[in-house]
KOLNU-461254 format. One record per atom (N, C-alpha, C): residue in three letters; x, y, z. Coordinates in steps of 0.001 Angstrom, whole numbers, padded with zeros to 6 digits, always signed. Layout:
ALAXYZ...
END
This chain:
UNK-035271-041344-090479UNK-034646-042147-089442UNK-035711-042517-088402UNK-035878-043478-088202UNK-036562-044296-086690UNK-035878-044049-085509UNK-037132-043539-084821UNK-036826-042710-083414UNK-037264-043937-082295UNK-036769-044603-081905UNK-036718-045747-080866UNK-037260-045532-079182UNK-037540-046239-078841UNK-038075-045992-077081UNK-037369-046831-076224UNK-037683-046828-074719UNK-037018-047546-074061UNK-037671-049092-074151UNK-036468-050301-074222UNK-037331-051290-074699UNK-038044-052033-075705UNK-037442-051345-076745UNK-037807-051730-078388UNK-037045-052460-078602UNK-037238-053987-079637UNK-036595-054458-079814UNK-036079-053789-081390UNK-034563-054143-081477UNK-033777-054049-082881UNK-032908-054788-083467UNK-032833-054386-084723UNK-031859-055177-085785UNK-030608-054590-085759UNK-029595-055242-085886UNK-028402-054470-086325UNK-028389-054505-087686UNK-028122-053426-088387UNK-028068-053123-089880UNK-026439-053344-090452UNK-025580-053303-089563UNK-024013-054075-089866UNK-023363-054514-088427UNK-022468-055013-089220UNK-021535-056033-088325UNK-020938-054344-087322UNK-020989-055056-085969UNK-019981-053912-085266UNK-018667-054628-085105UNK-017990-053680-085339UNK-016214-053630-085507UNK-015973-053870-083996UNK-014514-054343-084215UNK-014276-054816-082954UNK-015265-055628-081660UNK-016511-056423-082406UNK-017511-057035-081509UNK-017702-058208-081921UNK-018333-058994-081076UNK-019129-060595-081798UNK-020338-060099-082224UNK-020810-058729-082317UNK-022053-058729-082509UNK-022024-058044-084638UNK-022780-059169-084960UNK-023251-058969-086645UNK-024531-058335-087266UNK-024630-058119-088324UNK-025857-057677-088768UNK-026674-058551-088765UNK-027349-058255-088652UNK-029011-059201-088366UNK-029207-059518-086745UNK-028246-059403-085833UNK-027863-059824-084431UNK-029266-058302-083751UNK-030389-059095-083139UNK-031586-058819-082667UNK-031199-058269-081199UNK-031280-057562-080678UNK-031119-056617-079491UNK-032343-055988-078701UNK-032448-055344-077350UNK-033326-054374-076642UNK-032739-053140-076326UNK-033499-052243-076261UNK-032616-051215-076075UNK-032813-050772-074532UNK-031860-050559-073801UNK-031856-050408-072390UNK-031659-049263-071983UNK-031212-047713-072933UNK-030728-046462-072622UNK-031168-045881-074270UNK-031447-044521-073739UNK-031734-043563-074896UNK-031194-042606-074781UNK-029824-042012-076029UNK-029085-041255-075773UNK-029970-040034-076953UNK-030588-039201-076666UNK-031530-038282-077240UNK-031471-038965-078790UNK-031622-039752-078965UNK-032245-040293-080507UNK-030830-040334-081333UNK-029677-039980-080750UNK-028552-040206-081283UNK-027889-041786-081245UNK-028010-041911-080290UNK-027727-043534-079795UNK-028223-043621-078843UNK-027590-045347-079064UNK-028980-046657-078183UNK-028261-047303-077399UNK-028505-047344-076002UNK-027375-048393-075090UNK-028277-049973-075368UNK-027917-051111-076177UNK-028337-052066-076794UNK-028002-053086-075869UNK-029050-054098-075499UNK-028505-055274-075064UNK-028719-056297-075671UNK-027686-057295-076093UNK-027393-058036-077017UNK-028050-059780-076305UNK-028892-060681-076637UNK-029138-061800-076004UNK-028219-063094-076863UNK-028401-064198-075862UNK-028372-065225-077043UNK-030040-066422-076571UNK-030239-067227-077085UNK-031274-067545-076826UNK-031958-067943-076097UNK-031129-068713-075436UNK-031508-069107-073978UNK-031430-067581-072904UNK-031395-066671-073134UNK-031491-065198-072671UNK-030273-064615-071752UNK-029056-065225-072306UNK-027580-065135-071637UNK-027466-063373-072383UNK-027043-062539-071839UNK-026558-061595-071689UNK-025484-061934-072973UNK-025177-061415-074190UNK-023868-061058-074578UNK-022767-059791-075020UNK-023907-059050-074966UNK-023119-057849-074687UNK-023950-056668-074668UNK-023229-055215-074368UNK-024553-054785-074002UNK-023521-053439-074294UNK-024117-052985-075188UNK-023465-052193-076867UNK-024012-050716-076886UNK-023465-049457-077070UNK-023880-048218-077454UNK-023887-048126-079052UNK-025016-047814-079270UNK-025085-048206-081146UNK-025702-046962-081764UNK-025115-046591-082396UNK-025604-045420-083479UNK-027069-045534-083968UNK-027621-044328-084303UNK-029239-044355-084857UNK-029325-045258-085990UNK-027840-044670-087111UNK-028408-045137-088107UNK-027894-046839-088349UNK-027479-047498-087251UNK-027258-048753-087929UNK-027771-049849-086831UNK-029698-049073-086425UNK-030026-050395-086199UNK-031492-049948-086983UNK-032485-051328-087174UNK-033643-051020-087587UNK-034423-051572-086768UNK-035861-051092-086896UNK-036955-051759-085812UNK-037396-053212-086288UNK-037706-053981-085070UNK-037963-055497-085306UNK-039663-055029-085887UNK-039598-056472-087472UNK-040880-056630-087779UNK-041703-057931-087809UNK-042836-058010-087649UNK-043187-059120-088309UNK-042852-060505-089059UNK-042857-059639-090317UNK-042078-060013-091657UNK-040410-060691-091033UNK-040026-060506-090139UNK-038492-060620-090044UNK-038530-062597-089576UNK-037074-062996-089624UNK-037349-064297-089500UNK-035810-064558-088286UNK-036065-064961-087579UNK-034672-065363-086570UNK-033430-066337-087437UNK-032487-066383-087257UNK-031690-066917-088131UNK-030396-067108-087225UNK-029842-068778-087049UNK-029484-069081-085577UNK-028126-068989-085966UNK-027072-068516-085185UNK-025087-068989-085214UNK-024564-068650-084119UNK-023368-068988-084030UNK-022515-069150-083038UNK-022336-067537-082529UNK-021823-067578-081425UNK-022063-066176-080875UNK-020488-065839-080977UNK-019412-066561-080807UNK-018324-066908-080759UNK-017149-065890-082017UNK-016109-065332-081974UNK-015717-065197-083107UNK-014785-066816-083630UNK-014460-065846-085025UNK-013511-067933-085607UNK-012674-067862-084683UNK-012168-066757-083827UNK-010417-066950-083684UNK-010755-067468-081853UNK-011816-067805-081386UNK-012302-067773-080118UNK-011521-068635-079958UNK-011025-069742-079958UNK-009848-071212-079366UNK-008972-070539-079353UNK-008203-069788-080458UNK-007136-068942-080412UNK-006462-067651-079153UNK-008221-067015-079327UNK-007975-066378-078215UNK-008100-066698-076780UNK-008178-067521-076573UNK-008219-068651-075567UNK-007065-069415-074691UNK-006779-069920-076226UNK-005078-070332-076377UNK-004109-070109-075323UNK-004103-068377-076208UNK-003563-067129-075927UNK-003282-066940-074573UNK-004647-066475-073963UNK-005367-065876-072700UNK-004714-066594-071971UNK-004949-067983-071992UNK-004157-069039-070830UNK-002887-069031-070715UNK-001841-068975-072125UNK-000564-069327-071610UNK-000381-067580-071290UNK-000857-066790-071108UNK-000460-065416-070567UNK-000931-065463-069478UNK-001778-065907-069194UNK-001891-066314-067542UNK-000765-067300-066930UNK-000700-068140-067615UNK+000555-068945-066782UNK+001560-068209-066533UNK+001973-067699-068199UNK+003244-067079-067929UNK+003518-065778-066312UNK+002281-065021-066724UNK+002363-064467-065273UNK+002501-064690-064174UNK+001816-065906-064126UNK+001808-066865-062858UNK+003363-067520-062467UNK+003424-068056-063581UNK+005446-068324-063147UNK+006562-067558-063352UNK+006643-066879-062063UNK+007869-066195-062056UNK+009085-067065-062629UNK+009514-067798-062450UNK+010774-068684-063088UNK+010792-068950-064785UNK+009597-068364-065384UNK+010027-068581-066575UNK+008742-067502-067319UNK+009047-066323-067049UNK+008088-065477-067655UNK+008538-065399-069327UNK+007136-065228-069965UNK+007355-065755-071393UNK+006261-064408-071750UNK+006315-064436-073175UNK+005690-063171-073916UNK+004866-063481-074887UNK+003044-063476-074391UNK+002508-063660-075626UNK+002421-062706-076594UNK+002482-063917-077926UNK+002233-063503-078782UNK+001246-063038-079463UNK+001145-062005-080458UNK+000157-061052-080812UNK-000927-062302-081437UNK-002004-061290-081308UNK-003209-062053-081898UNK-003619-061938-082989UNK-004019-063418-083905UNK-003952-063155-085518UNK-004884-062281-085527
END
């Protein structure tokens, strides 16, 4: 296993559950939890912050050389959806005269 420092850049080796963040998704590491885990900060290219992740030893690898950047949406598919969503549950809160119940998310 690769023992990481503060400030190394990394690979994610899989998709994290419940995240926008995927395998191959390139990170820094901002916290070192004794070589167990990595407090990860996630960029997008223009250097926007997208998330900023506690990640297990074994599912990131060290950036190489050899490696090649590989560009996509940061977004999940269901992002309009959840969007959608978000807003008419804000309205609904917002109008007392006709409070309504969103619905679950696909």
């Amino acid at each position: 296993m690769n023992t990481f420092k503060l400030y190394d850049r990394v690979v994610l080796t899989k998709d994290l559950s419940g995240s926008v963040l995927k395998n191959g998704d390139v990170g820094t590491i901002v916290e070192v939890y004794d070589d167990v885990a990595y407090e990860i900060e996630f960029f997008a290219l223009d250097g926007t912050t997208l998330a900023v992740k506690t990640v297990a030893a074994n599912l990131i690898k060290p950036v190489t050389g050899n490696m090649v950047m590989h560009i996509r949406d940061w977004y999940p598919d269901n992002f309009h959806n959840v969007f959608k969503y978000a807003t008419r549950a804000f309205r609904s809160a917002t109008d007392k005269a006709s409070p309504k119940v969103c619905p679950p998310l696909p």
